[in-house]
KOLMIPA-616398 format. One line per 3 residues: number of its first residue (from 1); their letters; for each residue z, x, y of C-alpha. Coordinates in steps of 0.02 Angstrom, whole numbers, plus 50000, padded with zeros to 5 digits. Each point is the difference from the previous one (the first is absolute). Layout:
NUM> a> Z:X:Y  ...
***
This chain:
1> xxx> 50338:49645:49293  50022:49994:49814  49793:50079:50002
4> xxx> 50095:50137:50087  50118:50047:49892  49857:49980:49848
7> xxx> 49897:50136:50105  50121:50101:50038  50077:50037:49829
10> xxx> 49830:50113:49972  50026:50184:50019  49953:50038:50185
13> xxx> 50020:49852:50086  50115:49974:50133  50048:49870:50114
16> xxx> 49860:50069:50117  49897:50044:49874  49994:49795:49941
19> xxx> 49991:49922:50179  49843:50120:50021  49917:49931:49858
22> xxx> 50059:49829:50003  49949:49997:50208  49815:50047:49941
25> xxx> 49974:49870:49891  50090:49876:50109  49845:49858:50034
28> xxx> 49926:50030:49826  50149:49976:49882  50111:49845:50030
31> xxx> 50145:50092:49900  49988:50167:50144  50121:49940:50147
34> xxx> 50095:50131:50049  50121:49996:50107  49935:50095:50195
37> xxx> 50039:50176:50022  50159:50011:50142  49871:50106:50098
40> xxx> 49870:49875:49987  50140:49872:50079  50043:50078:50139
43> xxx> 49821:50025:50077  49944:49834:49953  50179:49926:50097
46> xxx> 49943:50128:50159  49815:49929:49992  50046:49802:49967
49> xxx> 49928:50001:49851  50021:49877:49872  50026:50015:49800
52> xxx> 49844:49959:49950  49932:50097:50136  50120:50172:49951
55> xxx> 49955:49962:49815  49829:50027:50043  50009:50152:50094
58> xxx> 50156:50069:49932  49918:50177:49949  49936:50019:50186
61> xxx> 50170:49952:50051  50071:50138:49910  49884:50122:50058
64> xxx> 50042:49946:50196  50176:50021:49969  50000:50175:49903
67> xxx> 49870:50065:50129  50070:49919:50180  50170:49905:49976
70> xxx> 50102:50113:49909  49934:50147:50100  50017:49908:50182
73> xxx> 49827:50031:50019  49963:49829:50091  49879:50105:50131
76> xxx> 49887:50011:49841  50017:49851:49912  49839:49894:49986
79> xxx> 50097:49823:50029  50128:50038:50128  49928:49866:50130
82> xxx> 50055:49862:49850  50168:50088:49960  50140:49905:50068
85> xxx> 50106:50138:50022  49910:50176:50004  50148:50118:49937
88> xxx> 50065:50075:49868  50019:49850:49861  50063:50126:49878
***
C-alpha cells in the first residue's frame, strides 16, 4: 500500500491508473502486489477460483465481466458451463 500512495502522487496516476501498472508487473517485481480489482473478484467467486488462480488471470477476468456479467450476457460468455451462478453478478 504505501508503493501506492508513492505512485500515485505522480501527475496522472490514479487509483486505477496504479493497480494497472502494479497488476502488470505482478510476478516480476516482489514490491507489485496490488490489491484484485472488485470486478476481478466477483468472476473469480462465480468460477471457484482461487487467489492465486484470479491473480493470474485477473486481466481476463476483467474483460469477462465488462463484456458478459455486467451486461447479462451469460448466452455469450465463453465460461458459463464453470460459472456457478450464470446471472447478472453486477
Amino acid at each position: 500500500e504505501d508503493l501506492e500512495k508513492k505512485l500515485m502522487k505522480f501527475k496522472g496516476f490514479g487509483p486505477t491508473a496504479v493497480n494497472i501498472f502494479l497488476r502488470e508487473l505482478r510476478g516480476i517485481w516482489s514490491k507489485a502486489k496490488p490489491k484484485l480489482s472488485e470486478h476481478a473478484l466477483k468472476v473469480a467467486e462465480k468460477l471457484n477460483l482461487d487467489i492465486k488462480q484470479a491473480e493470474r488471470y485477473e486481466p481476463q477476468l476483467v474483460k469477462l465481466y465488462l463484456e458478459c456479467c455486467k451486461k447479462s450476457k451469460c448466452d455469450v460468455c465463453p465460461v458459463k458451463s464453470f460459472c456457478s451462478s450464470p446471472i447478472r453478478v453486477a
